[in-house]
C-alpha positions as CSV (number, residue, x, y, z in Angstrom):
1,X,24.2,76.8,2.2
2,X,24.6,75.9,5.8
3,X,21.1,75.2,6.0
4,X,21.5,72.6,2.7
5,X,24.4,70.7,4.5
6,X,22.6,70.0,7.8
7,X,19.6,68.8,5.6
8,X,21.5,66.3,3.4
9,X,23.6,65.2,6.9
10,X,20.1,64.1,8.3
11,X,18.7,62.3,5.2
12,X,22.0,60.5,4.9
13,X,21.7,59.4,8.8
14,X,17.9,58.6,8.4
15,X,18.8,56.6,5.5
16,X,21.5,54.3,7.4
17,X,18.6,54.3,9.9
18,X,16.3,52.8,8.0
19,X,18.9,50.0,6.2
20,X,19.9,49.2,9.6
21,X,16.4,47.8,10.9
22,X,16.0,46.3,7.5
23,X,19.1,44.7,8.0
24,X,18.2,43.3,11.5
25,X,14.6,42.5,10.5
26,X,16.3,40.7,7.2
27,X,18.5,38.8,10.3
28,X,16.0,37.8,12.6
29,X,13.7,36.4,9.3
30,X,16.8,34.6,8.7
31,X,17.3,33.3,12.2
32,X,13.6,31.9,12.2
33,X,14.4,30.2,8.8
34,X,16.9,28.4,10.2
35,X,14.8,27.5,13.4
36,X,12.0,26.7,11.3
37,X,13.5,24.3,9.3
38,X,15.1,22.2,11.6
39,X,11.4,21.8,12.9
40,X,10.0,21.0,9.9
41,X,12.6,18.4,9.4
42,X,11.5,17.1,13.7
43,X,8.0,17.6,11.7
44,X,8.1,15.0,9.3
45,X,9.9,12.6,11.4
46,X,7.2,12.8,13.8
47,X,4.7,11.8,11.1
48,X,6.9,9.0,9.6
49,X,6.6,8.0,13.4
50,X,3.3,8.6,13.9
51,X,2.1,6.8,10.8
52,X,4.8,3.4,11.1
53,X,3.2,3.2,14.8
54,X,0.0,3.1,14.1
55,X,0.0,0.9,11.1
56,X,1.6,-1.4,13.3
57,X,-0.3,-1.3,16.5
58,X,-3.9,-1.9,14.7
59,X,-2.7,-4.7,13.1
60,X,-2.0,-6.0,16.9
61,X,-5.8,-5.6,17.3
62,X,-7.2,-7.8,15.1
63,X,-8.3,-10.8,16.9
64,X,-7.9,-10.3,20.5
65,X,-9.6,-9.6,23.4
66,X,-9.6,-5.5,24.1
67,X,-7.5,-5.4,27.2
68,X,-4.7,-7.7,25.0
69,X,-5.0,-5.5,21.9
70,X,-4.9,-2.3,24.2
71,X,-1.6,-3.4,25.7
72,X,-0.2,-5.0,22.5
73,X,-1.0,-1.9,20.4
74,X,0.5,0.2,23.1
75,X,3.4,-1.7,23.3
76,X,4.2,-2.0,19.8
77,X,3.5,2.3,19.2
78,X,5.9,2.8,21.8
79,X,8.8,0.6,20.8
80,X,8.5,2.3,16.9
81,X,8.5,5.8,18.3
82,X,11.5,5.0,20.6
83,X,13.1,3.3,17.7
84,X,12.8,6.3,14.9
85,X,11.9,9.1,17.3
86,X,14.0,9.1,20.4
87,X,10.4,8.8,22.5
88,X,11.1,7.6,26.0
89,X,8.4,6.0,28.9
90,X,8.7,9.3,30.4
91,X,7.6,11.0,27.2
92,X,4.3,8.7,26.7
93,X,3.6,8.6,30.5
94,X,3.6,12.4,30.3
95,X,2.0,12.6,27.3
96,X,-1.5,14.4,26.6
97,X,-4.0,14.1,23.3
98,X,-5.8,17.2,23.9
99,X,-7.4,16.8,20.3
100,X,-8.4,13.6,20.0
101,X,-11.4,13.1,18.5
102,X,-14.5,12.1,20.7
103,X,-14.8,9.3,18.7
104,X,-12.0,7.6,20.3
105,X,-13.3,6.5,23.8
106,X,-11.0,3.9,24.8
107,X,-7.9,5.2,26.1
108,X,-4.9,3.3,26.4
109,X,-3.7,1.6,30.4
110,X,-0.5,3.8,30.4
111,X,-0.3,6.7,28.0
112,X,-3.5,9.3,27.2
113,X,-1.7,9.1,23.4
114,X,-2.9,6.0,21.9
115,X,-6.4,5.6,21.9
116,X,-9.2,3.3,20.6
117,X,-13.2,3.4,18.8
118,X,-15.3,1.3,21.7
119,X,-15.4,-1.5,18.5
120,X,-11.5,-1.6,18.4
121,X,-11.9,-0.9,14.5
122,X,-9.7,2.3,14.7
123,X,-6.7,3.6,16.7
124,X,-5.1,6.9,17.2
125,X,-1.4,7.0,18.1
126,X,0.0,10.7,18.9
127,X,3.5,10.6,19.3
128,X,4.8,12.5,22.3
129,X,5.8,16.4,21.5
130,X,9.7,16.6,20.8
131,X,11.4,20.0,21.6
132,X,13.8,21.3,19.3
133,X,16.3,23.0,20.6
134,X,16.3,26.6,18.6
135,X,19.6,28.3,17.3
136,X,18.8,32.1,16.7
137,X,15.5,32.1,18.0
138,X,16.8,32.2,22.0
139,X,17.7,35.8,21.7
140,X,14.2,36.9,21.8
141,X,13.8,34.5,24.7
142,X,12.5,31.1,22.5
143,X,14.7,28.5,23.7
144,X,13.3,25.7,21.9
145,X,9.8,24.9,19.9
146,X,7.7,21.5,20.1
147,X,6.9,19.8,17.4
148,X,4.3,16.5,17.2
149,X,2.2,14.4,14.8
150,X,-0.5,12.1,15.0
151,X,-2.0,9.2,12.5
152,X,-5.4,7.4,12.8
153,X,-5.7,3.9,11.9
154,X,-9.2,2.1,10.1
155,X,-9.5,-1.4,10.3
156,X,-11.9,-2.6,7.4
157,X,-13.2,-5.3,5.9
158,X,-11.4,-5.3,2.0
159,X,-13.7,-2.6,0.4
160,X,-10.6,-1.3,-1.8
161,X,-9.3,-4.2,-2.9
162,X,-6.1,-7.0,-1.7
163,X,-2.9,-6.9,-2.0
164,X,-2.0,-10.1,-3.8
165,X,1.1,-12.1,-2.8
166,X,2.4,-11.9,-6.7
167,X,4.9,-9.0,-7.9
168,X,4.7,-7.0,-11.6
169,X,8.3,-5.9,-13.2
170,X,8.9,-2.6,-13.3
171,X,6.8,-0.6,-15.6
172,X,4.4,-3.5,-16.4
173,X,1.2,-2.2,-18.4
174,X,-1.5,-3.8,-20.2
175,X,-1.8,-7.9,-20.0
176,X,0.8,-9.2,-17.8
177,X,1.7,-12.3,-16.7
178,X,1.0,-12.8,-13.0
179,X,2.5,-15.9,-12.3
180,X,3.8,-18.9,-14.8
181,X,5.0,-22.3,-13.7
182,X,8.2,-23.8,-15.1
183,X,6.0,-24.8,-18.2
184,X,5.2,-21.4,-20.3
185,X,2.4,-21.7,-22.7
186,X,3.1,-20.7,-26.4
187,X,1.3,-17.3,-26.3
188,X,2.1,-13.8,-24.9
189,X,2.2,-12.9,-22.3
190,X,3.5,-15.6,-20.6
191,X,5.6,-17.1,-23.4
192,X,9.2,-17.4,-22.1
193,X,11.1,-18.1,-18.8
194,X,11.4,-14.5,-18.1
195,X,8.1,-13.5,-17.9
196,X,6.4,-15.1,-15.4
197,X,7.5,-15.3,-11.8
198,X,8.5,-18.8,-10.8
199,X,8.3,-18.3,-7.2
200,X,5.8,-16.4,-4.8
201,X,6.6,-12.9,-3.1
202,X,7.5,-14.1,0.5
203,X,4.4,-12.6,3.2
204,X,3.5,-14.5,6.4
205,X,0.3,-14.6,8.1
206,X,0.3,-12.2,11.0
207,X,-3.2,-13.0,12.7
208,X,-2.0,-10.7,15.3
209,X,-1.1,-12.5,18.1
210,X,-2.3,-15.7,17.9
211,X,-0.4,-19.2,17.8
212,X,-0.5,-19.5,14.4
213,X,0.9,-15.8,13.9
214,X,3.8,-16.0,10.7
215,X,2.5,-19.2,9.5
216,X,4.8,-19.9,6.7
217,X,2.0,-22.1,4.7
218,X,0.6,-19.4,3.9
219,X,0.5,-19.1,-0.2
220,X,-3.2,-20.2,-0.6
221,X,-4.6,-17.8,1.6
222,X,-2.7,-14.9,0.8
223,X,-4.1,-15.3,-3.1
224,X,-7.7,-16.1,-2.1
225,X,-7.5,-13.7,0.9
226,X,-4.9,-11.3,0.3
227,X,-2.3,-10.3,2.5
228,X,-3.7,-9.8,6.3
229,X,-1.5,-6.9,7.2
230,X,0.1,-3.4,6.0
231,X,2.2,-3.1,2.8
232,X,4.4,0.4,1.8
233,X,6.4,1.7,-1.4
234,X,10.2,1.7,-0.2
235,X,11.2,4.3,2.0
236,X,13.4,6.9,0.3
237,X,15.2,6.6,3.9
238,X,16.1,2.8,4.1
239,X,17.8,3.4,7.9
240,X,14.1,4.3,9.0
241,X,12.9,1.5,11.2
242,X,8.9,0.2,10.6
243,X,9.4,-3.6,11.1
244,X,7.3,-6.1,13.0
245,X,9.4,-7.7,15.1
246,X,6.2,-10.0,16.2
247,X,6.8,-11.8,13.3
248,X,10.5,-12.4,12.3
249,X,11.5,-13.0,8.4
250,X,15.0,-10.5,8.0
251,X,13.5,-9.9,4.8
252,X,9.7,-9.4,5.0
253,X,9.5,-5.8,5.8
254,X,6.7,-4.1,4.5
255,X,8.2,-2.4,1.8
256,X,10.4,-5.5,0.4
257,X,10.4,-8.8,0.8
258,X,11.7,-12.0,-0.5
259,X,10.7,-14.5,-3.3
260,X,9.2,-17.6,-1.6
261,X,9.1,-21.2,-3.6
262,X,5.7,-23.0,-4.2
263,X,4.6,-24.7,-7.5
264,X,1.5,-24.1,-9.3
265,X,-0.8,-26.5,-7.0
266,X,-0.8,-23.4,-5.1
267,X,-2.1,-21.2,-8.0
268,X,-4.6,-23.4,-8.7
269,X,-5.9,-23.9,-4.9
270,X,-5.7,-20.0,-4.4
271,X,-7.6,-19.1,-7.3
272,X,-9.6,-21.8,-8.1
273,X,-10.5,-24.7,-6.1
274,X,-9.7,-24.3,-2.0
275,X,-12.8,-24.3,-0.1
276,X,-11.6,-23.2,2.9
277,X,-10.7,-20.4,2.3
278,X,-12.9,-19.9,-0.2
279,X,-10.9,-20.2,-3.2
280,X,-10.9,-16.2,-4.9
281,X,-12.8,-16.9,-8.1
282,X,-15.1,-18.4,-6.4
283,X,-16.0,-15.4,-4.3
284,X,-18.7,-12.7,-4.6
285,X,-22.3,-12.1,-6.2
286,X,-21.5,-11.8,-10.3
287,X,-22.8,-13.7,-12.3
288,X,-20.5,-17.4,-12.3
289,X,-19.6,-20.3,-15.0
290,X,-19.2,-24.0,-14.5
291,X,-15.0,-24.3,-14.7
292,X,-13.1,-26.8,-13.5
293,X,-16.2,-28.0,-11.8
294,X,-16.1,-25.0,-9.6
295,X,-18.3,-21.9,-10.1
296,X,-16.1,-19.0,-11.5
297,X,-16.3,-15.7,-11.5
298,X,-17.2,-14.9,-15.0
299,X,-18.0,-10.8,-15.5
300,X,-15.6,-9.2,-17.5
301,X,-13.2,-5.7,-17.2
302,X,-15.1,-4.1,-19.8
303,X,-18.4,-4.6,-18.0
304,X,-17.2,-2.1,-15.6
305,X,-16.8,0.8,-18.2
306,X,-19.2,3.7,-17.9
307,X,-18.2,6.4,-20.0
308,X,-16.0,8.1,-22.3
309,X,-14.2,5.0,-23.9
310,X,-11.4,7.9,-25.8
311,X,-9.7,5.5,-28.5
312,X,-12.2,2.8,-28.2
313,X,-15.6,3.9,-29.5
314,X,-15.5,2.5,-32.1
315,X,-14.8,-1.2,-30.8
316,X,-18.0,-3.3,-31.6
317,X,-17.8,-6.0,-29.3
318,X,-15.4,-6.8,-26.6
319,X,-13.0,-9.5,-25.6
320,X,-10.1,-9.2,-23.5
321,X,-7.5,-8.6,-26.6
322,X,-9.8,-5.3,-26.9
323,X,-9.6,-4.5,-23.9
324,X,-6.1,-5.0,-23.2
325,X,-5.4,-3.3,-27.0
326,X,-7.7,0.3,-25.7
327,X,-5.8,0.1,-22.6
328,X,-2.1,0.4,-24.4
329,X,-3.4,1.7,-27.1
330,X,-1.4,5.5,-28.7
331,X,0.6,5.2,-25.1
332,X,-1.4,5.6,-21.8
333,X,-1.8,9.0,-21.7
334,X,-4.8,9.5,-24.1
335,X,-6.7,7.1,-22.3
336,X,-6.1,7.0,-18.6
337,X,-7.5,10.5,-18.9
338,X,-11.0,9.3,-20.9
339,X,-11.6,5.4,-20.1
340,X,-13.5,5.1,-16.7
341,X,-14.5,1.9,-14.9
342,X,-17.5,2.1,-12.2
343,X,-16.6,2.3,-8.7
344,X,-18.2,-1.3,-8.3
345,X,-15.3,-2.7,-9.2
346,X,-13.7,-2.6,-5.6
347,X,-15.7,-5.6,-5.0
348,X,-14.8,-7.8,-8.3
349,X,-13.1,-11.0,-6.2
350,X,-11.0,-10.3,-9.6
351,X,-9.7,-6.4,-9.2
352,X,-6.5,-5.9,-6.9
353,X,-3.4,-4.5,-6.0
354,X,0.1,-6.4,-6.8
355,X,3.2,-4.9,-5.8
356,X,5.6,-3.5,-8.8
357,X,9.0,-4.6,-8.1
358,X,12.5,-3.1,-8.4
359,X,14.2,-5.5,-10.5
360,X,12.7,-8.3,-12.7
361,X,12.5,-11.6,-11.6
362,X,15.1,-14.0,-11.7
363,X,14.7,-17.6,-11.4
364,X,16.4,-19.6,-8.9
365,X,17.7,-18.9,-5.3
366,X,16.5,-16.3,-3.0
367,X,15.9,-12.6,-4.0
368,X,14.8,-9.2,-2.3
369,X,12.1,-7.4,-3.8
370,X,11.8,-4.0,-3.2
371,X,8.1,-2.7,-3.8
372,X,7.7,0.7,-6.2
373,X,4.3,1.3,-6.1
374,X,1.2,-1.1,-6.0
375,X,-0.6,-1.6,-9.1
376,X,-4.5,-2.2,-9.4
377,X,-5.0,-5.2,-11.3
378,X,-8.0,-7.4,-12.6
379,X,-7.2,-11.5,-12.5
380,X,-8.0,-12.2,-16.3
381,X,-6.8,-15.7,-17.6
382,X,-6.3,-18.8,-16.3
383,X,-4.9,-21.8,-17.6
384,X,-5.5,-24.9,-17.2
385,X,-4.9,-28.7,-18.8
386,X,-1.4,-27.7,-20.1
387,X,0.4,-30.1,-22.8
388,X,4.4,-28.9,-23.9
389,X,2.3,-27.0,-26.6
390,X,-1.0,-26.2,-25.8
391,X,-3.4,-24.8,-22.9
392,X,-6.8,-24.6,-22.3
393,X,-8.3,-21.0,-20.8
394,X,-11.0,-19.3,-19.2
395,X,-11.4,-15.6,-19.7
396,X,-14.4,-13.9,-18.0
397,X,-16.9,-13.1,-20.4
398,X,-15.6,-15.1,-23.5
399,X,-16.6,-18.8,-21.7
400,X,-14.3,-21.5,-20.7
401,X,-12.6,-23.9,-23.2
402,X,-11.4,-26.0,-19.8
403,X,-12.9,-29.1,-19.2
404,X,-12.2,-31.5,-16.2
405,X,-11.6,-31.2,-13.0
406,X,-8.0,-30.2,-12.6
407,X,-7.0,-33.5,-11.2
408,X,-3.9,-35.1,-12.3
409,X,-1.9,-32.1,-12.7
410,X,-4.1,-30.7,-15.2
411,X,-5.3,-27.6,-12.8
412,X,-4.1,-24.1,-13.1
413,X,-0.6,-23.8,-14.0
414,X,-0.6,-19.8,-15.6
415,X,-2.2,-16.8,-14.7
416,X,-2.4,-13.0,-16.3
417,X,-3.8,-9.3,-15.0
418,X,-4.7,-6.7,-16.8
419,X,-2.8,-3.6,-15.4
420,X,-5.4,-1.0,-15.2
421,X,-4.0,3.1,-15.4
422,X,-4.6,4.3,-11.8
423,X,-6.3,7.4,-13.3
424,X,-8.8,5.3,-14.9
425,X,-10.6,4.1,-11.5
426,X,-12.6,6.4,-9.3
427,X,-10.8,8.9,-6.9
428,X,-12.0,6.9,-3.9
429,X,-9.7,3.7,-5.0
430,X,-7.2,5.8,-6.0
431,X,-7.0,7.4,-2.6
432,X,-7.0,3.9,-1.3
433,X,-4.4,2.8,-3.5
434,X,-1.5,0.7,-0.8
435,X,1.7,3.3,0.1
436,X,-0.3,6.4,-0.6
437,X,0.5,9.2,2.0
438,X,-1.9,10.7,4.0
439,X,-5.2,9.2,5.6
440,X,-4.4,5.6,6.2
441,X,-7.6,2.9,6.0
442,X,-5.4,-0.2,6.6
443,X,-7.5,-2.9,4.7
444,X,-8.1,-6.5,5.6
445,X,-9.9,-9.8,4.7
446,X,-9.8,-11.4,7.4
């Protein structure tokens, strides 16, 4: 009996043995989970950081000599890391890019963290290490833990399409009206005051540094052109700081801006008849028709369908009300999923992006615009020669019943897109598409 009780006294002590190092192990995995997470937290910060910076910076390189776009790109990663990451001089004189790529050869004048390709088409900015002070980590001796991010930057020619200085309300799908003048026309979808936007969407002309940097006539290049500089989806955090203080408008922050006023002469030099810049219809190596006494670009969405049409096999021949009718057809779902356009179409002058907006557009005074997501488009209809019941149109494809020369206020006064589902391009331009996460290719036409 004797022998029994000193056997169960030392299972019971090995037992609270063995709970008490689970329960200490349990404590220090604990401990690091705190730790951890307040790094993680440092962690994305640094990226946000990272990613704002460099945006920012290459767009300071475009059209400069290299020793101004080394400084100016410098300066400009510097002052949006002090602003959202607490980076001081002393932190970017100090700091080191043991990874960088080999790739980026030109280092900036006064930090080894922002770097350059010898062309100046892309720039690396690693923000300087931040060290988090630990909490439970310090009893085994780790006082703190750094924590860092990097982005890389391509400046490019616009292989993935423009950003167009228009907006879509929120959930807009199928035909849409782009832009409408204070004269609708009598057919959908740009039928009544409250679908199409009266104004413009407010973006300046950055040209980097130059004297005519924010130009605020800037409507007909910005539709032929596209917007010359970075564009986001609004930042869940709206205290996070990625301005361009180069060029001052309290509004026109990249992931919101303003409505700006213009009338429809605009429309009609952007898409149509401006030679300088090229007006954008006008643009590219399809196939063109005589409109307006301009050549037009005249190949249609459909052309650009390869395979697996889903719902619309059976559709013998196409026009755009097809088109439109197989893209909204039974919901989005069904189709998206099937209907498949050619990668080719990133260089249709008529396929871009147009922000999707918050609200829908009002008429009348100022308004802020904050920008959901952007939305690949293709420029469909224009309209031209408008009476108070009647328009003429052009639709790629289908011919031209315009006539004239647009003179006498009988140019473009309407314009619709056709929405295309995101799912139905090709996972390139998807990966391209403007606020995506990630691998940034900031894209340009200038």
């Amino acid at each position: 009996m004797r022998i029994r009780t000193r056997l169960q006294s030392d299972d019971q002590g090995a037992v609270l043995l063995t709970v008490g190092i689970f329960l200490l192990a349990l404590m220090v995995f604990a401990a690091w989970a705190v730790d951890i997470s307040s790094v993680l937290v440092e962690r994305r910060s640094a990226q946000n950081t990272a990613d704002v910076s460099a945006l920012s910076a290459a767009q300071l390189t475009l059209r400069q000599t290299p020793a101004a776009a080394s400084a100016a790109a410098e300066a400009e990663a510097r002052r949006l890391s002090a602003l959202n990451f607490g980076t001081t001089d002393a932190d970017w004189n100090g700091c080191s890019d043991a990874d960088r790529p080999a790739k980026f050869t030109v280092i900036a004048l006064n930090t080894d963290c922002v770097s350059f390709t010898a062309a100046f088409d892309e720039i690396r900015v690693r923000v300087p290490d931040r060290d988090v002070p630990t909490v439970f980590a310090g009893v085994i001796g780790i006082n703190s833990i750094a924590t860092s991010a990097f982005a890389e930057v391509t400046t490019a020619t616009g292989e993935f399409g423009d950003i167009l200085p228009f907006g879509l309300p929120p959930g807009s799908n199928g035909e849409t009206c782009l832009k409408a003048g204070a004269q609708t026309i009598p057919s959908p979808p740009c039928d009544g005051p409250d679908d199409g936007n009266f104004g413009f969407l407010d973006f300046k002309l950055y040209r980097g540094l130059s004297p005519n940097a924010c130009s605020t006539g800037s409507l007909i290049e910005n539709i032929s052109d596209g917007v010359d500089h970075w564009l986001d989806t609004r930042d869940n955090d709206p205290s996070f700081v990625h301005d361009f203080d180069f060029c001052p408008n309290t509004q026109a922050f990249p992931d919101r801006t303003n409505s700006q006023p213009g009338n429809t002469s605009t429309l009609h030099q952007g898409l149509v008849a401006s030679s300088s810049p090229t007006a954008r219809l006008q643009r590219g190596t399809n196939d063109k028709l005589p409109v307006l006494e301009k050549l037009l670009d005249d190949r249609p969405l459909w052309d650009y369908i390869t395979t697996g049409l889903g719902d619309c096999d059976a559709v013998p021949s196409w026009d755009h009300d097809d088109m439109n009718t197989c893209i909204v057809s039974n919901g989005l779902d069904p189709v998206i999923h099937e209907l498949v356009f050619d990668k080719d179409i990133r260089f249709s002058p008529r396929f871009a992006w147009v922000p999707e907006v918050h609200i829908d557009f009002v008429t009348g005074g100022s308004t802020v615009y904050e920008f959901l997501s952007f939305k690949p488009v293709y420029v469909q209809t224009i309209y031209a020669n408008c009476t108070a019941s009647d328009c003429n149109e052009f639709n790629p494809g289908e011919g031209s019943t315009i006539t004239g020369n647009g003179t006498g206020g009988n140019g473009v006064k309407v314009a619709t897109v056709i929405v295309i589902p995101l799912d139905a391009l090709d996972d390139e331009i998807q990966a391209h598409q403007p606020g995506t996460d990630g691998v940034f290719d900031f894209l340009l036409t200038r």
